[in-house]
N, C-alpha and C positions, 0 to 999 in steps of 0.2 A: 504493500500500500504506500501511495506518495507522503501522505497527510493531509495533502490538499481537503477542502470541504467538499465533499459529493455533490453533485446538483441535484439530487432530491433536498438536500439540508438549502444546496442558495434558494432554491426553488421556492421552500419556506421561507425564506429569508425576504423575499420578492413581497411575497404575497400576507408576511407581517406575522406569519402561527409560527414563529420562533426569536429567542433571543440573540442577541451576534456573538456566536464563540471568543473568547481570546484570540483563537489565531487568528481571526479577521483580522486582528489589530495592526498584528506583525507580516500578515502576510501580504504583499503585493498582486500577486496572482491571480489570489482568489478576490481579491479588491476589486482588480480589474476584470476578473469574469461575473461578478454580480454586478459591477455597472454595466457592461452590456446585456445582463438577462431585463436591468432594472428599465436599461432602455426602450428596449424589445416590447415589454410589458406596457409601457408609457405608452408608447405609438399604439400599440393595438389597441387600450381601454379608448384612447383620444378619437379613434375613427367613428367618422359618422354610422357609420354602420352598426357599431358593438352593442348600445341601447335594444335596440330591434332583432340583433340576430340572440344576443343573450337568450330575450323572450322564448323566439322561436326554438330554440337548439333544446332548452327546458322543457318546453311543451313535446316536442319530436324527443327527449329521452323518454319522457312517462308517458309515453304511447305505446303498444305492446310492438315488440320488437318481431322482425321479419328477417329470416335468415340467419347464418350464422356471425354476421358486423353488422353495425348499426350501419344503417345511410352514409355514404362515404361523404357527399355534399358537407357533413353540418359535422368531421372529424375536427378537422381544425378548427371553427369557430367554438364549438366545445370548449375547448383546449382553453381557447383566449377570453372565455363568458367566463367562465370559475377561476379567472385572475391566474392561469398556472403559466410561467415561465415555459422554453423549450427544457423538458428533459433530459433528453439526448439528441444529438446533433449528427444528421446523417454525416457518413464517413469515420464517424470517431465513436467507437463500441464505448459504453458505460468504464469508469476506472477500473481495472484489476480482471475484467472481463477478456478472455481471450485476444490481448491485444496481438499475438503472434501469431504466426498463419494465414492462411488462405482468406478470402473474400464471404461474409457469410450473412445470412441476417437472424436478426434477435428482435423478442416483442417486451418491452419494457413495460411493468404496471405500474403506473403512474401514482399510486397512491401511497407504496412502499419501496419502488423502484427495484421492484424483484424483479430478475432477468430471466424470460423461457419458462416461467415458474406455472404450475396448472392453474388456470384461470378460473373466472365465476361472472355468469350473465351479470353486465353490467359494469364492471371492470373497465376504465378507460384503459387503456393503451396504446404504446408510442413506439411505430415501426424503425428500428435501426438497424443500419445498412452499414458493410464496410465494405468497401467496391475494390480497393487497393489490391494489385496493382491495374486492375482494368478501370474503366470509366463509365460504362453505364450498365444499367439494371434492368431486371424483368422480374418482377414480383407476381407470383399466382398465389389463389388459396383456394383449397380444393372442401368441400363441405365433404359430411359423414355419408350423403347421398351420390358423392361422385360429381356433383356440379363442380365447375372447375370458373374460376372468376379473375378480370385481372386487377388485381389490389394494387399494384403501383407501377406504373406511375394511373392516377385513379382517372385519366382523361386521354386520349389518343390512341396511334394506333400502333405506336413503338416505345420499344425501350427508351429511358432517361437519366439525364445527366443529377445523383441524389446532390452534389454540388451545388447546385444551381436553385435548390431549395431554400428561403427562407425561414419557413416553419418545416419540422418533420412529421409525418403522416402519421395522425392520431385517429384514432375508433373507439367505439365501444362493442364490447362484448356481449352478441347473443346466445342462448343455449347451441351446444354439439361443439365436440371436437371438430379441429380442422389441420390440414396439412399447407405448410409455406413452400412455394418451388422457387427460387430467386435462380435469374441467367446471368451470368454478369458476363460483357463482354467490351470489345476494344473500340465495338463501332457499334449505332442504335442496331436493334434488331424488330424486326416486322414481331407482332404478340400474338397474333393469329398462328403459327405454328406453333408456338408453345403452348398455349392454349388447345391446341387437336391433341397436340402430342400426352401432354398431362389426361385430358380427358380418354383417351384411349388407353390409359392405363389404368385409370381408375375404374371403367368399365369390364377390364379384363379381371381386375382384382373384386369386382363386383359378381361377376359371373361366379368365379369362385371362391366364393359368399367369406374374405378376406379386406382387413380394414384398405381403405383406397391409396395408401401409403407400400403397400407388399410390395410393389416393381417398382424401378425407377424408370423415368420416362427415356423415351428412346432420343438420343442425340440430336441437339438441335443444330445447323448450321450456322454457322456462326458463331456460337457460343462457347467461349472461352474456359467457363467454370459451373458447373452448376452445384447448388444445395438447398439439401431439405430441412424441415425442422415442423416437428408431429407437435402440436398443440395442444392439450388434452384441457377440457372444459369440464369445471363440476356439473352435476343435476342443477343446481340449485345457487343463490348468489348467498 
């Protein structure tokens, strides 16, 4: 561990439920990384928009939930109505979190900043990517039914630069297990074959009546690296 303060702790720190450690005092660093969280924060409460979407994002959580993630549309502004700092920052895994190695992705819960940890319907959480040494992404998530979805980038019709992000892609958690596919490669990739490819496996793993995770999907073009990560969701929040 560095010593540094986690950004679940600045995070609190932002949003006023804790007191400032000592080492804030002495430390530069982490000074300097809650003034840019505290920035971040600033701008997003100050947008015309936050009033109004607060409203909305409340109302679209305590409506009963449809699929295995909440509405991708209303992850982020979630995030910025309940006053929460970023979490974690695509590119740079949680501290102490597999920072060596290969390109992988992790789902951060936002409430305890437990990492990959079994989740519970309702559960925000906060997609993090480390792409290094490639430069762009294809994130899938495959439901307990074999539906196959593309969770990131959550708009278009290819892979994307997680750099280029301002905020990192937040959700809420509905009931069922699910499976994460991330592609990561050197050049955007079409998400349309990945998408066949995953569902055609999950189908074959469905036939024989096996969780939709049993094969890995068959090679995509283009893709540099790929990896999985099995999700497992309580009955119950």
């Amino acid at each position: 561990m560095s010593g540094h303060l986690s950004r679940l702790a600045l995070d609190e720190l932002v949003v006023g439920d804790a007191a400032p450690p000592p080492h804030l005092a002495a430390c530069e660093q982490c000074q300097a990384r809650l003034a840019r969280l505290r920035e971040a924060a600033g701008a997003a409460r100050e947008a015309p928009e936050f009033a109004w979407t607060r409203t909305r994002v409340l109302a679209q959580r305590a409506a009963p939930a449809r699929g295995f993630l909440g509405t991708w549309r209303w992850a982020v502004p979630l995030a910025l109505a309940l006053g929460l700092a970023s979490v974690v920052v695509l590119r740079e895994p949680p501290e102490g979190v597999r920072v060596k190695g290969g390109p992988f992705v992790s789902v951060v819960r936002q409430a305890d900043g437990a990492v990959d940890a079994p989740l519970s319907p309702g559960d925000v959480v906060t997609l993090s990517l480390k792409t290094a040494p490639y430069r762009y992404a294809l994130v899938f998530a495959t439901d307990a039914a074999g539906k196959v979805s593309l969770l990131w980038p959550s708009r278009g019709m290819q892979s994307g630069d997680p750099a280029a992000l301002v905020m990192p892609p937040t959700f809420i958690v509905t009931p069922g297990d699910f499976v994460l596919d991330a592609f990561f490669s050197d050049a955007p990739l079409p998400a349309e074959p990945g998408r066949a490819a995953l569902a055609i496996r999950a189908a074959a793993c469905a036939a024989r009546k096996q969780s939709t995770d049993c094969q890995p999907p068959a090679p995509l073009e283009g893709a540099a690296h790929h990896y999985r990560l099995a999700v497992p969701v309580n009955a119950s929040p």
